[in-house]
C-alpha positions as CSV (number, residue, x, y, z in Angstrom):
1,X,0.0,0.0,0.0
2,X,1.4,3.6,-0.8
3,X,0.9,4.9,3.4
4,X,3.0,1.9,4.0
5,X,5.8,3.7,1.9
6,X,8.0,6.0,3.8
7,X,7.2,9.8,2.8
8,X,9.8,12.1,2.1
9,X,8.8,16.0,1.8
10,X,11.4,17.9,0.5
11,X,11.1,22.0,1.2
12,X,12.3,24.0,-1.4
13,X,13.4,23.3,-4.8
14,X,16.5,25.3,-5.1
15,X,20.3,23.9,-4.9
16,X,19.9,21.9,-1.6
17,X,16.1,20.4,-2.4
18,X,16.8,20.0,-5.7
19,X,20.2,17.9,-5.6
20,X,18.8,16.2,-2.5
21,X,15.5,14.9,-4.6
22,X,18.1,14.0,-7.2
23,X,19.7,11.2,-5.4
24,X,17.1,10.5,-3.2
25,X,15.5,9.4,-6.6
26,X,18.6,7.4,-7.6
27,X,18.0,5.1,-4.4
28,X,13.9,5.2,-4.6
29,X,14.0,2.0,-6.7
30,X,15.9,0.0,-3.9
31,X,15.0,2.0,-1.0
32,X,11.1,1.9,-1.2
33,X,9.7,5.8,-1.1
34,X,7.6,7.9,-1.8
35,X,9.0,11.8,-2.2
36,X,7.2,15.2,-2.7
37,X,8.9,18.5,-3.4
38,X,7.1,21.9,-2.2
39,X,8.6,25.1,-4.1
40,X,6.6,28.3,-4.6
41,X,8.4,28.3,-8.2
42,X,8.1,25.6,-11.0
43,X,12.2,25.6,-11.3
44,X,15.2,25.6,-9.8
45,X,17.7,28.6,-10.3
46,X,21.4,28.7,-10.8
47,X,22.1,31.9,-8.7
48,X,25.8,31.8,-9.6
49,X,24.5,33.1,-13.0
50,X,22.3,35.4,-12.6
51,X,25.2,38.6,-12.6
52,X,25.7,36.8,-15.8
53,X,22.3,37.2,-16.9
54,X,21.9,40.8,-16.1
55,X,25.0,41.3,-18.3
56,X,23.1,39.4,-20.7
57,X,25.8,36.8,-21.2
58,X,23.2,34.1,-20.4
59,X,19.4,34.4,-21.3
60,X,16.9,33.6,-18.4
61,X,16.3,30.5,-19.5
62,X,19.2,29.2,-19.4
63,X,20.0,29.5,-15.5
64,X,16.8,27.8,-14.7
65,X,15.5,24.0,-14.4
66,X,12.1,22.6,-15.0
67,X,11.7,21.0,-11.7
68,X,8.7,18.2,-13.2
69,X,10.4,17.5,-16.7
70,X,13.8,17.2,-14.1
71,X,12.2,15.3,-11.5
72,X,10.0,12.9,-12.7
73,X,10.0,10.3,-10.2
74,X,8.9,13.2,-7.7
75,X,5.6,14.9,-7.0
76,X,6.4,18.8,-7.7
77,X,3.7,20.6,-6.0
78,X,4.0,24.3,-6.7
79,X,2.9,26.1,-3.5
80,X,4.0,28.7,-0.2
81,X,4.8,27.0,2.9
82,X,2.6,28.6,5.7
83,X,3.7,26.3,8.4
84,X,5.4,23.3,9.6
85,X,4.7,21.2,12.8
86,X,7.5,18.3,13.3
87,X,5.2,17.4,16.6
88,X,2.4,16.3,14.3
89,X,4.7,15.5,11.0
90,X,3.0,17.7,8.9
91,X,3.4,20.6,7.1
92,X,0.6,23.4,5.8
93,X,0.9,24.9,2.2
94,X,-1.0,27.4,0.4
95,X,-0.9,26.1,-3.3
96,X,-0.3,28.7,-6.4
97,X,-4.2,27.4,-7.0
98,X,-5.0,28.9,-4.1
99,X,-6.3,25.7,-2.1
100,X,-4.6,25.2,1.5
101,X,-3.7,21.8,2.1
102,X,-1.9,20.0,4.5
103,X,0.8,17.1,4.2
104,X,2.0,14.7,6.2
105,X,5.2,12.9,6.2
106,X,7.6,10.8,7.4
107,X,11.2,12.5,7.0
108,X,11.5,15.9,6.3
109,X,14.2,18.0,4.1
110,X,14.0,21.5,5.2
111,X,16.1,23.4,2.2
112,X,14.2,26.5,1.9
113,X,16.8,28.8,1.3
114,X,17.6,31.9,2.6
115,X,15.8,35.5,1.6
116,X,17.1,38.9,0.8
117,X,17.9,40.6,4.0
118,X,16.5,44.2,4.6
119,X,16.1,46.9,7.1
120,X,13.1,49.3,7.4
121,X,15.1,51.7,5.2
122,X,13.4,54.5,4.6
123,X,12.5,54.4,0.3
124,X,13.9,51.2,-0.1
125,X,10.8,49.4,-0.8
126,X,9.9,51.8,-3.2
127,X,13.0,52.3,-5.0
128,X,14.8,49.1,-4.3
129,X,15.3,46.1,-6.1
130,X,16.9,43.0,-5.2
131,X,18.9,40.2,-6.9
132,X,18.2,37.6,-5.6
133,X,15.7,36.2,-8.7
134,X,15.9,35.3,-12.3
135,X,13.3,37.7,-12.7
136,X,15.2,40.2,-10.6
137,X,18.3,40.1,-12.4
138,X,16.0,40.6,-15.6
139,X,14.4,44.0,-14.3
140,X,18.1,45.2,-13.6
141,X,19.6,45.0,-16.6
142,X,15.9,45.9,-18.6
143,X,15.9,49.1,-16.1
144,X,19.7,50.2,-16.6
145,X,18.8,50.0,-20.4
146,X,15.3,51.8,-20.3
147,X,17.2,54.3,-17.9
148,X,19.7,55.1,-21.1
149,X,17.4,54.9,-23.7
150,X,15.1,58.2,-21.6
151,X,18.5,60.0,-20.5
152,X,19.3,59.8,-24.3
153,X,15.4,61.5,-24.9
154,X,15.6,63.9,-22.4
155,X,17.3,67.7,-22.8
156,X,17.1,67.9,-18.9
157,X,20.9,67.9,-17.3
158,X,19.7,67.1,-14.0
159,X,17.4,64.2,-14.8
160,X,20.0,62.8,-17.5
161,X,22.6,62.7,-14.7
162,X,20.1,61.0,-12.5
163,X,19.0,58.1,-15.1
164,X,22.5,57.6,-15.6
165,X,23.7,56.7,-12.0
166,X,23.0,53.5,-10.3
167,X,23.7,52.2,-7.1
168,X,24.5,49.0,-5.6
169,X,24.2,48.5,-1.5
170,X,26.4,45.7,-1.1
171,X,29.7,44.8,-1.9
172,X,29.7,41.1,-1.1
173,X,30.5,38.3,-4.0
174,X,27.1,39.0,-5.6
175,X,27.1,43.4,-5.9
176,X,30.8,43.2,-7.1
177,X,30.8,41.0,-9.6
178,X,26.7,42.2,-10.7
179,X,27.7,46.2,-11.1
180,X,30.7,45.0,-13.0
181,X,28.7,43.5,-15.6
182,X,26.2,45.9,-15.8
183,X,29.1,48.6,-15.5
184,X,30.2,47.2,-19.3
185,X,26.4,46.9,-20.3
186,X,26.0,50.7,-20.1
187,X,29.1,51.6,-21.2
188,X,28.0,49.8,-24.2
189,X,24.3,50.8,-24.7
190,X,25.5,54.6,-24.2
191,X,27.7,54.4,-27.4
192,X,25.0,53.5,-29.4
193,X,23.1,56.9,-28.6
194,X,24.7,60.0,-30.2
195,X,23.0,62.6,-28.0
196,X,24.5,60.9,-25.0
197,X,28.3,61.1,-26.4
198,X,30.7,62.0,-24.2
199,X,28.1,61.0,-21.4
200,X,29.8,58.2,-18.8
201,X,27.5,56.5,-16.5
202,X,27.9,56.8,-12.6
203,X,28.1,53.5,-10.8
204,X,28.3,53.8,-6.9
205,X,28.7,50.8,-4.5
206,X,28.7,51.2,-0.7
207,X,29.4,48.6,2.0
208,X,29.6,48.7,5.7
209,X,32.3,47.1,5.7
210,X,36.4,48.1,5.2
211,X,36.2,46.1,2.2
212,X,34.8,44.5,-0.9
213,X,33.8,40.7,-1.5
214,X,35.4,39.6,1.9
215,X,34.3,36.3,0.9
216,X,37.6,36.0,-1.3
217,X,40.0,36.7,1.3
218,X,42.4,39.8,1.8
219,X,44.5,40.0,-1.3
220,X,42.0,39.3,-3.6
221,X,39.4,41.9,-2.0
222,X,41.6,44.6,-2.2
223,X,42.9,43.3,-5.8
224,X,39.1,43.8,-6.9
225,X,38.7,47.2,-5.1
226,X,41.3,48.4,-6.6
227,X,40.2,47.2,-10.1
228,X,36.4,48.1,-9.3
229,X,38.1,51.4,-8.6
230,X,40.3,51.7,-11.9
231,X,37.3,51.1,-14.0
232,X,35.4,54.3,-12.9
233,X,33.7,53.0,-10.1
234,X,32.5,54.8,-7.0
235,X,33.2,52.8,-4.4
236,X,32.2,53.8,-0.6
237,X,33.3,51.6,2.7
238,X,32.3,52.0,6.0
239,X,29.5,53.7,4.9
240,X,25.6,52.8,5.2
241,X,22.4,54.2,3.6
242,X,20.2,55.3,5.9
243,X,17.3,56.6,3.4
244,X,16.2,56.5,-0.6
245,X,13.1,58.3,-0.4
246,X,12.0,60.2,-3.1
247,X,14.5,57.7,-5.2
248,X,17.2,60.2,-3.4
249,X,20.1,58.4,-1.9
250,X,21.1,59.1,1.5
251,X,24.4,58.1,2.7
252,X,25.9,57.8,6.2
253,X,28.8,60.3,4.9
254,X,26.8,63.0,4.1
255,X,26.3,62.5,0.1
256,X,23.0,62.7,-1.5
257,X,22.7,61.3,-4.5
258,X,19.2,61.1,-6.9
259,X,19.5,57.9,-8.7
260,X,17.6,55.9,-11.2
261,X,18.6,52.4,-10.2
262,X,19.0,51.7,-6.8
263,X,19.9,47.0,-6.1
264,X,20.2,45.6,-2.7
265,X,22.5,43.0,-2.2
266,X,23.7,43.3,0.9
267,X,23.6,39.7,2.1
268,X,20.7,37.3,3.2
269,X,19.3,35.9,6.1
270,X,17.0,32.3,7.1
271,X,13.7,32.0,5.9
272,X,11.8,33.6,8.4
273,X,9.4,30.8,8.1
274,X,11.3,28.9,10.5
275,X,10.5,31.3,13.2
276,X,7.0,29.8,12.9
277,X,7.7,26.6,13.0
278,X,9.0,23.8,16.0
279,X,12.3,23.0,14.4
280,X,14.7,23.3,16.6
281,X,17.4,25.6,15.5
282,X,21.3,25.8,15.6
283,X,23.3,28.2,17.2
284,X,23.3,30.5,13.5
285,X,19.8,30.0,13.5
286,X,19.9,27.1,11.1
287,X,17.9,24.1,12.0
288,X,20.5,21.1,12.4
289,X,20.2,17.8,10.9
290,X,18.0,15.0,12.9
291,X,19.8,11.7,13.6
292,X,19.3,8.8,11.5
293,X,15.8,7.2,12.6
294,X,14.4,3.6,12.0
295,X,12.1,4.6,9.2
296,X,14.6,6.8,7.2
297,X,16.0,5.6,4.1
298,X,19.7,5.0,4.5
299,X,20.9,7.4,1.9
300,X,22.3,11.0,1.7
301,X,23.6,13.4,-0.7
302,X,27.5,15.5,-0.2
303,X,25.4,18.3,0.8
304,X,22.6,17.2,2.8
305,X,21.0,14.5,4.4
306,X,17.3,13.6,4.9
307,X,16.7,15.9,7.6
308,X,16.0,19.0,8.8
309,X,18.5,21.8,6.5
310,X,18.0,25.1,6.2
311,X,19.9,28.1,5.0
312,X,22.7,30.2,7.1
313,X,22.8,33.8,7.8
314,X,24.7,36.1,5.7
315,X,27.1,38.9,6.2
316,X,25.0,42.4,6.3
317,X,25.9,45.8,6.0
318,X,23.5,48.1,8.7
């Protein structure tokens, strides 16, 4: 009978769910189970890419999986996760259909990723934009290049000089390596508009901290500030942004700066879901892995095991 089959719900279907299912599936045939995957998306996304897609290296599609054509062995069920109770083994979803149901299971994966973290920044929601999407890193680079094409229409100084600068908050892995290669995307789409010759675009990054993409060690950050610096690029440290009302940027040193693009990337934090659930959580507020149980399938991946996983917390200017 299929209830006598071990359930696995996997949460999330992005690099954890997603190679988790994969190998799970591998050992299904062997290992008798049955295995659902929640995602509020109908793919998995290669984040790694997507500064490559907003330089328009990639197209969209590209960086992105078909999670049922992928999965096929698995039910994809395309839904929200409202709530999880590992005292009852079950877990509540609100379906892109717009049905609530509620699902029971036997082992759990918890891999939903981490979200964009954000403070209650005056005119950031508004004005900001994250990149943290496929469809994010689309609206950047199709805003820097509507931006261009208006400051190329427009006779007004002021607002041509305000089309023409964007600014990144953030300079983690992500923000220096995105406003590089949107740096060479407007360089390039300004050439192509006579009225704006001679125009150069103004690219700003600021970070809290004393230096870029810490990530990379020492050498290598100050390597890239240096050549972040060379190409033309604004780059602030120790400095925060405490308001972008009005789409006006407001920095902790005093500048004000009206922009036309205005990305957040500065750094990520758990799914706040998991403040709502019974997981118990790890010291970095990550919910650690449950101990092998009688009922489990005796398999596991390099980066995860059947259990509860969740994402870490991220670095964060404030």
């Amino acid at each position: 009978m299929a209830d006598s089959i071990p359930h696995v719900l996997v949460l999330g279907g992005g690099s954890a769910g997603y190679s988790t299912v994969k190998q799970l599936q591998k050992h299904a045939a062997t290992v008798p189970m049955r295995i659902t995957l929640v995602d509020q998306n109908t793919y998995y996304t290669y984040l790694p890419f997507l500064p490559e897609v907003a330089g328009g290296h990639i197209a969209p599609k590209d960086v992105t999986v078909e999670l049922r054509r992928a999965l096929r062995k698995t039910r994809v069920i395309q839904g929200k996760v409202t709530g999880i109770s590992s005292k009852d083994k079950t877990v509540s979803i609100a379906t892109a259909g717009g049905d609530d149901r509620t699902l029971g299971y036997d082992q759990l994966v918890v891999a939903l990723g981490s979200v964009t973290r954000t403070f209650p920044t005056p005119g950031l929601e508004e004005y900001g934009v994250g990149f943290k999407s496929v469809e994010e890193a689309a609206y950047v680079r199709a805003k820097l290049l509507d931006n261009i094409a208006k400051a190329a229409a427009t006779r007004d100084e002021d607002e041509r000089r305000r089309l023409l600068t964007s600014v990144f908050v953030g300079g983690g892995y992500t923000g220096v390596e995105a406003i590089g290669e949107l740096f060479d995307v407007s360089q390039a789409a300004i050439k192509t508009y006579p009225s704006l010759a001679g125009e150069q675009p103004r690219w700003i990054l600021i970070d809290a901290l004393d230096r870029v993409a810490p990530e990379v060690g020492p050498e290598l950050s100050k390597w890239t500030l240096e050549s972040l610096r060379a190409r033309g690029i604004d780059v602030r440290l120790k400095t925060t942004m405490p308001s972008a009302e009005g789409g006006i940027v407001k920095l902790s040193d005093g500048d004000e700066i009206p922009t036309g693009l205005l990305v957040w990337t500065a750094g990520v934090k758990p799914n706040p879901l998991l403040d709502a659930s019974d997981l118990p959580r790890g010291p970095k507020g990550t919910s650690p892995p449950t101990r092998s149980s009688r009922s489990r399938p005796r398999t596991r991946t390099k980066s995860s095991r059947v259990s509860g996983v969740s994402a870490t917390s991220h670095r964060c200017p404030t």
